[in-house]
C-alpha positions as protocol buffer text, in pm:
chain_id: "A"
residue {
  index: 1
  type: UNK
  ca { x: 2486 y: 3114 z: 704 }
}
residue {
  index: 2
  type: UNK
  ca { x: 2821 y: 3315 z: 750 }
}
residue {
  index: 3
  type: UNK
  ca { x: 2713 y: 3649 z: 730 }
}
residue {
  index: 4
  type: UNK
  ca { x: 3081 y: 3802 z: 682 }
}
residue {
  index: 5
  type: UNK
  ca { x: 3055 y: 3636 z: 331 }
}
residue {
  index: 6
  type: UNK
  ca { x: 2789 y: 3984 z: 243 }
}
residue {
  index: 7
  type: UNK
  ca { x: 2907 y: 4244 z: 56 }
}
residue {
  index: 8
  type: UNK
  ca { x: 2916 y: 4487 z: 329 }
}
residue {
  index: 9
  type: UNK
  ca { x: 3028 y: 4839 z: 415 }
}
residue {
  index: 10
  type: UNK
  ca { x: 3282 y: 5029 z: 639 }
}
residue {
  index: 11
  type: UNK
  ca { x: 3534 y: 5309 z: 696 }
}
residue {
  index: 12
  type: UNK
  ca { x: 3820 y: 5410 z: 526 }
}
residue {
  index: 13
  type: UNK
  ca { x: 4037 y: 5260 z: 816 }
}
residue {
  index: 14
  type: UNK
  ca { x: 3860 y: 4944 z: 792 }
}
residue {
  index: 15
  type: UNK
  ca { x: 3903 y: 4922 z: 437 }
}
residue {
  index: 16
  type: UNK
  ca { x: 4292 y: 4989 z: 478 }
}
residue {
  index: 17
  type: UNK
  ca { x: 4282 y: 4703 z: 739 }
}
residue {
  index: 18
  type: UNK
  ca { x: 4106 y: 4422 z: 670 }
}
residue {
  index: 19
  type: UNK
  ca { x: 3770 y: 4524 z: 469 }
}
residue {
  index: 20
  type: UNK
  ca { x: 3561 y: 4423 z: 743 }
}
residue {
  index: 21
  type: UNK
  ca { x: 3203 y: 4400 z: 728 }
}
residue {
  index: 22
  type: UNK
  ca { x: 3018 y: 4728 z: 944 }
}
residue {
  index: 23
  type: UNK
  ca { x: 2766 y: 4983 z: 928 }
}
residue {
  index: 24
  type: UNK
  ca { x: 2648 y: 5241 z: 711 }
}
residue {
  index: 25
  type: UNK
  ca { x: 2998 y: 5441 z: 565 }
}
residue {
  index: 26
  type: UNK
  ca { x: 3061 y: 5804 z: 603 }
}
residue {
  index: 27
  type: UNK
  ca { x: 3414 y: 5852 z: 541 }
}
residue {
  index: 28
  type: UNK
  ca { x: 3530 y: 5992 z: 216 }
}
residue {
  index: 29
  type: UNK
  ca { x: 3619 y: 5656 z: 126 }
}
residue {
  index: 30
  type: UNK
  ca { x: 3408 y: 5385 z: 146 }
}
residue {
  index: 31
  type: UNK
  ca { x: 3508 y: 5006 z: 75 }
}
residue {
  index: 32
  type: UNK
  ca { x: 3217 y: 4959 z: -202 }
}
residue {
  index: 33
  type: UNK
  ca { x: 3285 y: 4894 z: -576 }
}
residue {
  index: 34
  type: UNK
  ca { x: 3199 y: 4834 z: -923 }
}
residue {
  index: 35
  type: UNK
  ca { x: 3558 y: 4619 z: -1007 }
}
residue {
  index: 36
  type: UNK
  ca { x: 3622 y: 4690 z: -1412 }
}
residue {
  index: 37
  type: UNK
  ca { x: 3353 y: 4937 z: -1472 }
}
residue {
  index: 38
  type: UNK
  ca { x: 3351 y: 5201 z: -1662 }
}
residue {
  index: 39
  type: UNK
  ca { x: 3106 y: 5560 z: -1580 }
}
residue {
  index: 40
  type: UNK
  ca { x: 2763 y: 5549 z: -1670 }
}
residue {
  index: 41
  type: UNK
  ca { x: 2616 y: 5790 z: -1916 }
}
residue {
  index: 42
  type: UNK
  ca { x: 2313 y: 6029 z: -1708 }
}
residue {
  index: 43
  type: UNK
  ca { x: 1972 y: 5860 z: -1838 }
}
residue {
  index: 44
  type: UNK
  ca { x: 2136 y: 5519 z: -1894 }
}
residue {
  index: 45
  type: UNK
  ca { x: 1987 y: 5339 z: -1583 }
}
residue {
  index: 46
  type: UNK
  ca { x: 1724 y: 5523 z: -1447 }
}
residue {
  index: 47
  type: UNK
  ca { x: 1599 y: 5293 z: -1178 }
}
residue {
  index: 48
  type: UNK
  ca { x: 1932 y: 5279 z: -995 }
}
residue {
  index: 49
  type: UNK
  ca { x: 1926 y: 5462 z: -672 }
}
residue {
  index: 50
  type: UNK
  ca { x: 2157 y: 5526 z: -384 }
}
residue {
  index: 51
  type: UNK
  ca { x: 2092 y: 5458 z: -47 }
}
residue {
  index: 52
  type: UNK
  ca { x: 2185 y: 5681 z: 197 }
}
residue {
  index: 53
  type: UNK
  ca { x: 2162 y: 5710 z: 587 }
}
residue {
  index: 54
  type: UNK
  ca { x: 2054 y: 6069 z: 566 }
}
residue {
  index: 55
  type: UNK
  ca { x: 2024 y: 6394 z: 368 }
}
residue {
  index: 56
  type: UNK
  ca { x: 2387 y: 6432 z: 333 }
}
residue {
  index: 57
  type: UNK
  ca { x: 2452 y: 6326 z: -25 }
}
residue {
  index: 58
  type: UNK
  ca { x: 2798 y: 6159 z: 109 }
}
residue {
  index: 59
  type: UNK
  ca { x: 2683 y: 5921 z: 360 }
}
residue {
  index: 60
  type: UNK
  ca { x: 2559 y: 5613 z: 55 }
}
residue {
  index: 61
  type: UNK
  ca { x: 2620 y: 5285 z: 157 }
}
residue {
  index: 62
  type: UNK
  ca { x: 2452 y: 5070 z: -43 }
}
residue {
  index: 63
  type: UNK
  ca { x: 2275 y: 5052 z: -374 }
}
residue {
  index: 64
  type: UNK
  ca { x: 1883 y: 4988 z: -515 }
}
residue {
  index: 65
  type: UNK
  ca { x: 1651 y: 4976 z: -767 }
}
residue {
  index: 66
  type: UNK
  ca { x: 1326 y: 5169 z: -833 }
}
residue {
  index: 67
  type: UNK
  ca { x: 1021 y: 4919 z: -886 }
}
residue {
  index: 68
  type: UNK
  ca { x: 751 y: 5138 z: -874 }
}
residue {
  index: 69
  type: UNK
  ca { x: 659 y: 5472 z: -778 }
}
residue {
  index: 70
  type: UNK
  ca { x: 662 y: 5437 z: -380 }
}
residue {
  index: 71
  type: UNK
  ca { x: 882 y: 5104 z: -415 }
}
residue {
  index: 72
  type: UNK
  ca { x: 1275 y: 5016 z: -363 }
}
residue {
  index: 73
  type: UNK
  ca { x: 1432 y: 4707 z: -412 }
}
residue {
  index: 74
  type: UNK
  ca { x: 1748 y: 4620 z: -212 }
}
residue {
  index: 75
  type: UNK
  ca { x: 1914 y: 4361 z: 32 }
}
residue {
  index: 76
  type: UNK
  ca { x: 1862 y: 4268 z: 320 }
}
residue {
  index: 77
  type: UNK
  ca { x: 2180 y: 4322 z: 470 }
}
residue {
  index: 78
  type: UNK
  ca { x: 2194 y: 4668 z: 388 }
}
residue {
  index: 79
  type: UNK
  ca { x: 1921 y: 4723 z: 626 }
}
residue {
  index: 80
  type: UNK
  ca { x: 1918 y: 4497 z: 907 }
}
residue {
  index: 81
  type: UNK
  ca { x: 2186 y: 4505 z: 1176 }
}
residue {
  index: 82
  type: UNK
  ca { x: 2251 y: 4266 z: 1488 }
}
residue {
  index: 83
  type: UNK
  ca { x: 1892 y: 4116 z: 1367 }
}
residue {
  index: 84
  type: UNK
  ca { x: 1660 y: 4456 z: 1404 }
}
residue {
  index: 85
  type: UNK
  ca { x: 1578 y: 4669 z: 1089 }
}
residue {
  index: 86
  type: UNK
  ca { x: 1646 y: 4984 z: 1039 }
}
residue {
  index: 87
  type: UNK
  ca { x: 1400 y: 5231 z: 1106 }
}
residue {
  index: 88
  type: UNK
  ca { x: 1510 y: 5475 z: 805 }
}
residue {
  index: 89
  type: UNK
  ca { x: 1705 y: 5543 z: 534 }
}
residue {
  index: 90
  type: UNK
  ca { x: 1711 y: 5818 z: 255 }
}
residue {
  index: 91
  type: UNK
  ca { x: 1692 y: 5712 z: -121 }
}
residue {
  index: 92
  type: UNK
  ca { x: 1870 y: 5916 z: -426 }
}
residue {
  index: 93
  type: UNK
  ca { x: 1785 y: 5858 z: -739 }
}
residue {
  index: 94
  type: UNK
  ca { x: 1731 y: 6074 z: -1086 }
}
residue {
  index: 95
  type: UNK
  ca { x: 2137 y: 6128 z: -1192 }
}
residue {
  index: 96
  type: UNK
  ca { x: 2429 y: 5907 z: -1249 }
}
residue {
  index: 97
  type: UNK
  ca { x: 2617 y: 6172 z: -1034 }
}
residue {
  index: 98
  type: UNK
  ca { x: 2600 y: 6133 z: -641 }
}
residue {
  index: 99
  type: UNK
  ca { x: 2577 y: 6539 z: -616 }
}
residue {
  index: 100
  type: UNK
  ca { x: 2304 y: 6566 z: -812 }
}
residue {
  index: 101
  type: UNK
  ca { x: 2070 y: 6319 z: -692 }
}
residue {
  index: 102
  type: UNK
  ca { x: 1691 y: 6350 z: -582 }
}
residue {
  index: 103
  type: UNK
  ca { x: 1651 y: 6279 z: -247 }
}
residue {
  index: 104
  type: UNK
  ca { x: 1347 y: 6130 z: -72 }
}
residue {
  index: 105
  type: UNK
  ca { x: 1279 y: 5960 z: 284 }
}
residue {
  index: 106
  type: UNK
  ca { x: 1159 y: 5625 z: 356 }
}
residue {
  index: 107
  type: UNK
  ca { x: 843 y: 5543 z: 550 }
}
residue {
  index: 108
  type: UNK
  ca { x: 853 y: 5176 z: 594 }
}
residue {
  index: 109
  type: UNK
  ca { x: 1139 y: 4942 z: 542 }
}
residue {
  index: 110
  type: UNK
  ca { x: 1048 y: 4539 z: 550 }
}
residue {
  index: 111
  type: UNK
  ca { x: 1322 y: 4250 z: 520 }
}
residue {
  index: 112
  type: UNK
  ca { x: 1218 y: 3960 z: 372 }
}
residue {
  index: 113
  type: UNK
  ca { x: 1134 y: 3727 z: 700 }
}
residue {
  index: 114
  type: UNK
  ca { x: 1334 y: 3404 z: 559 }
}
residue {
  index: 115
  type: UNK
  ca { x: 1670 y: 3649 z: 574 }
}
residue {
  index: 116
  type: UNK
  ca { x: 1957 y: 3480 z: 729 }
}
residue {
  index: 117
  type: UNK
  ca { x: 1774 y: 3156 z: 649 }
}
residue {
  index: 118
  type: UNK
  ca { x: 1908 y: 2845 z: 425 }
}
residue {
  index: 119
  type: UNK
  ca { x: 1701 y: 3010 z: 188 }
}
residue {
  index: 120
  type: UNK
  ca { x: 1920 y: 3253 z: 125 }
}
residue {
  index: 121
  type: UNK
  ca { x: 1673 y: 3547 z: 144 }
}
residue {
  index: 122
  type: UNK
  ca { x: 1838 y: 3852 z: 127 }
}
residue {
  index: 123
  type: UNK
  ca { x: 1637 y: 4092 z: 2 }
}
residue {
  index: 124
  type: UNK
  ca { x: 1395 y: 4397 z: 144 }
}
residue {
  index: 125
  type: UNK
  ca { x: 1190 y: 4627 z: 12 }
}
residue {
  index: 126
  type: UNK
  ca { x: 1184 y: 5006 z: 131 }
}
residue {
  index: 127
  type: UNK
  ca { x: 848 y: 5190 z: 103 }
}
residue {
  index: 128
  type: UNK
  ca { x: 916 y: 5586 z: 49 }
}
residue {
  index: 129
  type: UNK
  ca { x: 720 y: 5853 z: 203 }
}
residue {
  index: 130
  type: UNK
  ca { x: 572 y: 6000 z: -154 }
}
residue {
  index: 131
  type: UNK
  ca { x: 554 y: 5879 z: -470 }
}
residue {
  index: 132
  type: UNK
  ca { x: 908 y: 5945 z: -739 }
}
residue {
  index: 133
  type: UNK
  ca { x: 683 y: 6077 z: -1039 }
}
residue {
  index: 134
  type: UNK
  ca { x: 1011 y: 6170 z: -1282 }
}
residue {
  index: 135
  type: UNK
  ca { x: 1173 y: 5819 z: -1266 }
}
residue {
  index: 136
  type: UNK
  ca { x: 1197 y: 5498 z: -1469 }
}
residue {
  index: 137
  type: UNK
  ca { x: 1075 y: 5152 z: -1258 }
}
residue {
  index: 138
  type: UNK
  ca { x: 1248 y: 4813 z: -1343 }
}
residue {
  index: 139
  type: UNK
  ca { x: 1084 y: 4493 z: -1414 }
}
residue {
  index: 140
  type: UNK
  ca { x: 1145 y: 4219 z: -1219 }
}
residue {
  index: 141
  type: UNK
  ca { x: 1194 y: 3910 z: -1400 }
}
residue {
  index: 142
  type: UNK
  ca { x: 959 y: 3593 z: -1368 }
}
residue {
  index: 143
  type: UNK
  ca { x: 1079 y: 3248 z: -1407 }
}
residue {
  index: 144
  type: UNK
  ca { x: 1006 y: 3256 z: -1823 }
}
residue {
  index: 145
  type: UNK
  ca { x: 1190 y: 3576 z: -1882 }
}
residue {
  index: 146
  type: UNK
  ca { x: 1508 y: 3444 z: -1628 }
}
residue {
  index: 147
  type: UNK
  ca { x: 1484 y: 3106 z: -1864 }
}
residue {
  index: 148
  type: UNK
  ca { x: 1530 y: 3315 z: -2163 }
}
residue {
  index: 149
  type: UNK
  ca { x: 1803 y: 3575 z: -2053 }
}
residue {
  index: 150
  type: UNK
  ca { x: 1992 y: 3423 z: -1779 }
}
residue {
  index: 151
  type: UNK
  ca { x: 2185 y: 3084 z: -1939 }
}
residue {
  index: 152
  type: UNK
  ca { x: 2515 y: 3046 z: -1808 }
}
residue {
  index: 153
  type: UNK
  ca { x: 2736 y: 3285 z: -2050 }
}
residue {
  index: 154
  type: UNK
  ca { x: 2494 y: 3518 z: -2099 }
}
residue {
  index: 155
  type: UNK
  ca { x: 2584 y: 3884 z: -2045 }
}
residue {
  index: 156
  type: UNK
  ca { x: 2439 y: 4077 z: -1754 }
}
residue {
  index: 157
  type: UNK
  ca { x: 2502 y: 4428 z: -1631 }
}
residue {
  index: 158
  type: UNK
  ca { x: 2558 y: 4554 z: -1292 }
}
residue {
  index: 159
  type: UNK
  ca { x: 2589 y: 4910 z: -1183 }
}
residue {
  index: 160
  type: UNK
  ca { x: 2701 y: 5120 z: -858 }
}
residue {
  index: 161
  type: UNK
  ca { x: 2869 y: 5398 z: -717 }
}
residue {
  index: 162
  type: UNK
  ca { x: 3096 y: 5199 z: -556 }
}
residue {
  index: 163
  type: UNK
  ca { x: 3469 y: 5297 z: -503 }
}
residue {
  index: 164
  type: UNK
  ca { x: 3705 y: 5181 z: -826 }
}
residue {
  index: 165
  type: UNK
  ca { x: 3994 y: 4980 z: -792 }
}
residue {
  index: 166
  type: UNK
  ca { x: 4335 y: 5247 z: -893 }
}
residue {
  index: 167
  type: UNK
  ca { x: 4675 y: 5131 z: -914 }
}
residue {
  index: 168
  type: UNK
  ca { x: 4865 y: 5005 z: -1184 }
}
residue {
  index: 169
  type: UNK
  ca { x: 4940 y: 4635 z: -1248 }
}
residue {
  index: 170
  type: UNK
  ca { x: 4579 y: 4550 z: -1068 }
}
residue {
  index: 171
  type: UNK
  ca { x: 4500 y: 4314 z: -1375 }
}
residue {
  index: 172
  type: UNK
  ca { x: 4877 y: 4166 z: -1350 }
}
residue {
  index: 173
  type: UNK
  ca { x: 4840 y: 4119 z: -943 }
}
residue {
  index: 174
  type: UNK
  ca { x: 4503 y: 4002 z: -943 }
}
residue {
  index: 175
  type: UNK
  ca { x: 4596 y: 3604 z: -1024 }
}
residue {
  index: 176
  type: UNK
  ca { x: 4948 y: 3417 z: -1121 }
}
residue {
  index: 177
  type: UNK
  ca { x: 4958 y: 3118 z: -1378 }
}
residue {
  index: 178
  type: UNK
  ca { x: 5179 y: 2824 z: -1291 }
}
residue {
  index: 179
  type: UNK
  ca { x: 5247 y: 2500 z: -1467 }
}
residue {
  index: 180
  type: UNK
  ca { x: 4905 y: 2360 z: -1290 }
}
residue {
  index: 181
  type: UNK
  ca { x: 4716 y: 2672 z: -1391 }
}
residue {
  index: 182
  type: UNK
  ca { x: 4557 y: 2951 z: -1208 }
}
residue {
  index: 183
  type: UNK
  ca { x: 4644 y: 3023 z: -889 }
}
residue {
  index: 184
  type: UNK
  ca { x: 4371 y: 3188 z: -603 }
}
residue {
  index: 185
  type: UNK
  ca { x: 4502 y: 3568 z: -508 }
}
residue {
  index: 186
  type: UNK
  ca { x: 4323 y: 3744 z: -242 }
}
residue {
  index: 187
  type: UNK
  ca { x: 4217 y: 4088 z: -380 }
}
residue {
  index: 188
  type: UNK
  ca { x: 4164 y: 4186 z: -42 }
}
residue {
  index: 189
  type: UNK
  ca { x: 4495 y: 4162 z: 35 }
}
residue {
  index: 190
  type: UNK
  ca { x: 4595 y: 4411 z: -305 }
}
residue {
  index: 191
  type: UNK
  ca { x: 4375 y: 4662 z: -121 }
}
residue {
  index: 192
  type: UNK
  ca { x: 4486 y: 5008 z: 41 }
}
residue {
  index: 193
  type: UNK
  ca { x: 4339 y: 5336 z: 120 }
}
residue {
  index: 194
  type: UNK
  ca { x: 4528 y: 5469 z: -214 }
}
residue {
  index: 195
  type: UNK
  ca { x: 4424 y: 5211 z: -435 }
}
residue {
  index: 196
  type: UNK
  ca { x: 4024 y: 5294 z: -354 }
}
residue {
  index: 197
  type: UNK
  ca { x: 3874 y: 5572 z: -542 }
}
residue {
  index: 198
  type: UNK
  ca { x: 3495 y: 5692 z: -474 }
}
residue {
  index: 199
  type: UNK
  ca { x: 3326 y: 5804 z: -776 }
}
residue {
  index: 200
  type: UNK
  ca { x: 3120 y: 6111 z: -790 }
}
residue {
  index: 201
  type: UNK
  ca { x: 2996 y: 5894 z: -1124 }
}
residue {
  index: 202
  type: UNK
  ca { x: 2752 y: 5623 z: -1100 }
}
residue {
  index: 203
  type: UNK
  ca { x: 2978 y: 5281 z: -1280 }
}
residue {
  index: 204
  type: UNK
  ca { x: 2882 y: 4979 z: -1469 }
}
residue {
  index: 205
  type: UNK
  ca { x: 3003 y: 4712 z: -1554 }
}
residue {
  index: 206
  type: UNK
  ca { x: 2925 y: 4368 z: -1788 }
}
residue {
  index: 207
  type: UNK
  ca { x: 2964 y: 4056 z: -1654 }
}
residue {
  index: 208
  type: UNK
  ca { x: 2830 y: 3717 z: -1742 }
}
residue {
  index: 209
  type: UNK
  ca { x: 2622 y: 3435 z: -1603 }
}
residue {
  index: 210
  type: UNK
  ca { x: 2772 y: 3130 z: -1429 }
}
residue {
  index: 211
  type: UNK
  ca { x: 2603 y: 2817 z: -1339 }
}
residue {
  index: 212
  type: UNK
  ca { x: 2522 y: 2690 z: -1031 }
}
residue {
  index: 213
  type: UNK
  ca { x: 2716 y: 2410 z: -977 }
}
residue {
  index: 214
  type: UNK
  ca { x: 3039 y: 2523 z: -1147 }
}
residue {
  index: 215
  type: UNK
  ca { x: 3011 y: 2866 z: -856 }
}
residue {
  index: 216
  type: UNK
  ca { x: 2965 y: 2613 z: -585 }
}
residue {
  index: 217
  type: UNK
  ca { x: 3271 y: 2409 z: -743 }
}
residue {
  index: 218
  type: UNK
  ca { x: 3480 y: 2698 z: -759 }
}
residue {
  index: 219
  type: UNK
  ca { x: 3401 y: 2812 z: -399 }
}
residue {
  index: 220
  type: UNK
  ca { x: 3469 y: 2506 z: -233 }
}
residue {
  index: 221
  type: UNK
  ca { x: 3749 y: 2434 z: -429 }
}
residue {
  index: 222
  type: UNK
  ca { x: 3944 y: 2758 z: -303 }
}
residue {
  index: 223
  type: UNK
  ca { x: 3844 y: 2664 z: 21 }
}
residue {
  index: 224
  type: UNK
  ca { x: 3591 y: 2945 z: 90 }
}
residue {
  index: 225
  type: UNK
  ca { x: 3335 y: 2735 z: 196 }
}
residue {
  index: 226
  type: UNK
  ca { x: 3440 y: 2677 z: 567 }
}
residue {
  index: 227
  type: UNK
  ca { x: 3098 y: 2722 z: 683 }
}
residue {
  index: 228
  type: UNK
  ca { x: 2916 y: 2336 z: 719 }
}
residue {
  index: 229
  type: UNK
  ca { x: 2601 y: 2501 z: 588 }
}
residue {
  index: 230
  type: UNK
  ca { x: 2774 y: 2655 z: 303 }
}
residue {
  index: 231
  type: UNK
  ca { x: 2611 y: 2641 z: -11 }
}
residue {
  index: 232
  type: UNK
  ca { x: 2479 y: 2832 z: -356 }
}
residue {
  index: 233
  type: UNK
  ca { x: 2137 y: 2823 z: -292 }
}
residue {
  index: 234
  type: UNK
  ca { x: 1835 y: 2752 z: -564 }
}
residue {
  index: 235
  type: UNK
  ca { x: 1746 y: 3130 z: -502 }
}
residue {
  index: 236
  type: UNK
  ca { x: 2092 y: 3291 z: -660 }
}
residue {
  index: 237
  type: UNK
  ca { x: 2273 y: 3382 z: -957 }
}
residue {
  index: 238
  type: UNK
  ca { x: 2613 y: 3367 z: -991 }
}
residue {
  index: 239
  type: UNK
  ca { x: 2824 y: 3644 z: -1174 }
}
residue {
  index: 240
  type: UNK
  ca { x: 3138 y: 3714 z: -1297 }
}
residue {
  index: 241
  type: UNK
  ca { x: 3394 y: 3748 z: -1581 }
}
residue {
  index: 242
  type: UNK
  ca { x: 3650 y: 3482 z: -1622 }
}
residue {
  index: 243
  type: UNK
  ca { x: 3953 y: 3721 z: -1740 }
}
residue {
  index: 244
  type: UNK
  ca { x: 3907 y: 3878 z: -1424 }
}
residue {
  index: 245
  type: UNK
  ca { x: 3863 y: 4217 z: -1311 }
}
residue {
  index: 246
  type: UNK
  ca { x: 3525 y: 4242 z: -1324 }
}
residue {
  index: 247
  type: UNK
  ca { x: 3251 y: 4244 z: -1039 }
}
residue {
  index: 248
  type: UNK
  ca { x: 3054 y: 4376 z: -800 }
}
residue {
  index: 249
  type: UNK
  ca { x: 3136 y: 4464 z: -451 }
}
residue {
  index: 250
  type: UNK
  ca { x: 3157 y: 4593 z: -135 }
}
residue {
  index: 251
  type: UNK
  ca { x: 2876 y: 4867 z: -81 }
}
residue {
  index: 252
  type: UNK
  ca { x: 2756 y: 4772 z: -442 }
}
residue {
  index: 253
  type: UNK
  ca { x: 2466 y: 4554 z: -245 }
}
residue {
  index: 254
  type: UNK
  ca { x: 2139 y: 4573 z: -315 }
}
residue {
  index: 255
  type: UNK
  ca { x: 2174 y: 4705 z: -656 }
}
residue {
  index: 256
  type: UNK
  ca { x: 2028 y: 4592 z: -958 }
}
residue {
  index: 257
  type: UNK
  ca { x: 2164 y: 4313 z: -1193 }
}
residue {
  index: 258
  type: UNK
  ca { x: 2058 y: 4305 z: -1550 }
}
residue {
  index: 259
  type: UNK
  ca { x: 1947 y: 4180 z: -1860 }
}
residue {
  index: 260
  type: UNK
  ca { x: 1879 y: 4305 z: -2176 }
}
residue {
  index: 261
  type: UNK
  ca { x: 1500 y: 4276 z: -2265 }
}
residue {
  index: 262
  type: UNK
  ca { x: 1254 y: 4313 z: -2547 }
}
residue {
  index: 263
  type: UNK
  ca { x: 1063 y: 4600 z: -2339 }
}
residue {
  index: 264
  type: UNK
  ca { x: 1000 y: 4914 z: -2296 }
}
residue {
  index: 265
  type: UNK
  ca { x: 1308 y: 5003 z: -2083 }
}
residue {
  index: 266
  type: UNK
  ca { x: 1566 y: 4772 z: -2288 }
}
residue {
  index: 267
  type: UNK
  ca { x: 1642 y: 4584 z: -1954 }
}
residue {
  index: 268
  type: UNK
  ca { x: 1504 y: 4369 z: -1696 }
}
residue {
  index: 269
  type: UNK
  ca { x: 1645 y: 4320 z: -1340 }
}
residue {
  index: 270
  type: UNK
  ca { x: 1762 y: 3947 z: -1250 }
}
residue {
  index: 271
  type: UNK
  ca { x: 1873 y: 3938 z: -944 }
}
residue {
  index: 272
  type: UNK
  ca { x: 2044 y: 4187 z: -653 }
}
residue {
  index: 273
  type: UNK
  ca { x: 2364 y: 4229 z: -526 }
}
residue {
  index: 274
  type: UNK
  ca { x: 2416 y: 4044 z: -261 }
}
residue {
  index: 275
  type: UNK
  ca { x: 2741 y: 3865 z: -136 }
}
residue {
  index: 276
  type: UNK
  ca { x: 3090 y: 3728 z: -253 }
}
residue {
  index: 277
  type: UNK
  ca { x: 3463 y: 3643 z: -106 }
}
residue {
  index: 278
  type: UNK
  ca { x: 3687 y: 3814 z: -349 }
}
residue {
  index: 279
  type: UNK
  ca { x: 3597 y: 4099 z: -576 }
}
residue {
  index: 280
  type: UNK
  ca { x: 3703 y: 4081 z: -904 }
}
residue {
  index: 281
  type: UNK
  ca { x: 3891 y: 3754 z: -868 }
}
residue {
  index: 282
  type: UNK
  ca { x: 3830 y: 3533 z: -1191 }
}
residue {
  index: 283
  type: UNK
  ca { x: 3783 y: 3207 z: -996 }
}
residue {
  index: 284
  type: UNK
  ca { x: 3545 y: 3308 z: -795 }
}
residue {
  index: 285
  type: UNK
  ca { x: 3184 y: 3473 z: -904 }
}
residue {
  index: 286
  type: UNK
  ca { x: 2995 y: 3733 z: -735 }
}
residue {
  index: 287
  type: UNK
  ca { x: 2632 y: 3564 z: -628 }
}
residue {
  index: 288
  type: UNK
  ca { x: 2319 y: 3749 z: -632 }
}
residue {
  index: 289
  type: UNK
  ca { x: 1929 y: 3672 z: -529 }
}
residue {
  index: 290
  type: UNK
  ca { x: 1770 y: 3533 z: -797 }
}
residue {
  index: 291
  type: UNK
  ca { x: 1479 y: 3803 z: -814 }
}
residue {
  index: 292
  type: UNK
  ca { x: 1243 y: 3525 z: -995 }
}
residue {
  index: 293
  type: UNK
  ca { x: 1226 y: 3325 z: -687 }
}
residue {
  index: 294
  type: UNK
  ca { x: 1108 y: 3635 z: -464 }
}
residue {
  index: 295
  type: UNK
  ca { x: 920 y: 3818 z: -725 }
}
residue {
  index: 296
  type: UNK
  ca { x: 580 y: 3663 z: -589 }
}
residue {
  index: 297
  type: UNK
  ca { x: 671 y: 3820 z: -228 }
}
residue {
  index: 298
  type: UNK
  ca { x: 776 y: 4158 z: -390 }
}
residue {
  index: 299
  type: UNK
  ca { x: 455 y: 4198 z: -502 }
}
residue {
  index: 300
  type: UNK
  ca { x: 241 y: 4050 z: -234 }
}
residue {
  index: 301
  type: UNK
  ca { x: 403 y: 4279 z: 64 }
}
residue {
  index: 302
  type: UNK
  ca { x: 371 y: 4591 z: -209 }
}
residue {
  index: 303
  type: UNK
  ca { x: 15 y: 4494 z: -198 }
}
residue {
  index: 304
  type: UNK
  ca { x: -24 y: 4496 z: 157 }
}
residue {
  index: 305
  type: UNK
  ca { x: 162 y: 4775 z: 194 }
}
């Protein structure tokens, strides 16, 4: 599996260049985004944290979830470079804005060990040093609740701090119609340093569901499926808006995707961010891990654990 296809992080002059997948982002701008969102009021998502590679509030790089008290959900990739995990991170959680946030220290970080498998695994779970007693935990969904919530049109929600797309005529730019219909635009390509904005306000942004087999059509169609083991796995969800203009992104991995529920939060997650080839483009979908398939794990290594 191609892992340049993850929805990484890097500086502000890799971002200007070519978006290029790297480590943990410290510059003032970093190439993560919620594409169409719009800020989140403080309260509204309460399980969304920030992951950050230490106490400075300004070095987040990728995004979470809070599953229970001493738990954080996330991918993989956000934590595992050149095939060793990382030994650390910090976690912020408790405000919508990045300057405000609660900050606690990991103990134990553990990648799920089918990562950078055909099973598509990316996902890992960070244990934190104490307990978060002021915060709000997500439920994961099982395979009944995804049946329910996750059909292919149904609306899902994604959120991040990620930087915002900012320059007029994005919507315009981002695809051209011809007599044969929609033409592919790389959005990468639309990027520079002045067109990326890092919030100081946590975004969100709703999306819908897409099936399976219409993502994998779409991918291979537009030729992003170069890799001979390319595929849309059983264990995702695919995610996007067909107008356009709305996704997740760079930096925006490991965060939480959505659904409304009949509980006591209003929501249940789905799945986490986890990779794509062209933010925001209306051909082709963001894809997430489909958190029903690795919900048995999640709870057997916080058992353990």
């Amino acid at each position: 599996m191609n892992n340049a296809r993850y929805l990484g992080f890097g500086s502000a002059a890799l971002v200007a260049a070519a978006l290029t997948v790297s480590g943990p982002a410290t510059a003032e701008i970093s190439s993560d985004f919620v594409v169409g969102g719009s800020p989140a009021q403080e309260g509204s998502w309460p399980w969304q944290v920030r992951l950050l590679s230490d106490m400075d509030r300004q070095s987040g790089f990728c995004g979470g979830s809070l599953i229970a008290p001493q738990w954080v959900l996330t991918a993989a990739h956000c934590v595992v470079y050149g095939g060793e995990t990382t030994e650390s991170v910090v976690i912020g959680y408790g405000s919508v804005y990045q300057s405000e946030l609660k900050l606690v220290a990991s103990e134990k970080i553990i990648a799920h060990p089918d990562y950078n498998t055909a099973n598509h695994a990316d996902l890992a779970l960070i244990k934190l040093a104490e307990p978060v007693t002021d915060g709000a935990f997500i439920e994961m969904a099982d395979e009944a609740t995804e049946s329910d919530l996750v059909a292919p049109g149904d609306e899902l929600t994604v959120t991040g701090w990620g930087a915002l797309w900012d320059f007029e005529g994005f919507e315009e730019a981002l695809y051209a119609r011809s007599g044969s219909g929609r033409s592919e635009v790389n959005t990468r390509a639309l990027l520079n340093a002045n067109a990326l904005v890092s919030p100081e306000q946590l975004h969100e942004v709703t999306i819908q569901s897409i099936a399976t087999d219409e993502c994998r059509a779409a991918y291979e169609a537009f030729g992003s499926a170069t890799d001979a083991d390319f595929t849309i796995a059983a264990t995702e969800i695919c995610a996007g808006s067909p107008v356009g203009a709305k996704d997740s992104c760079y930096g925006d991995s490991g965060g939480p995707l959505v659904a409304k529920a009949d509980n006591e939060l209003g929501y249940v997650q789905v799945g986490v961010v986890s990779w794509g080839s062209q933010c925001g483009n209306p051909v082709l979908p963001g894809v997430y891990n489909r958190l029903s398939h690795f919900r048995g794990w999640v709870e057997e290594q916080m058992n353990a654990n």
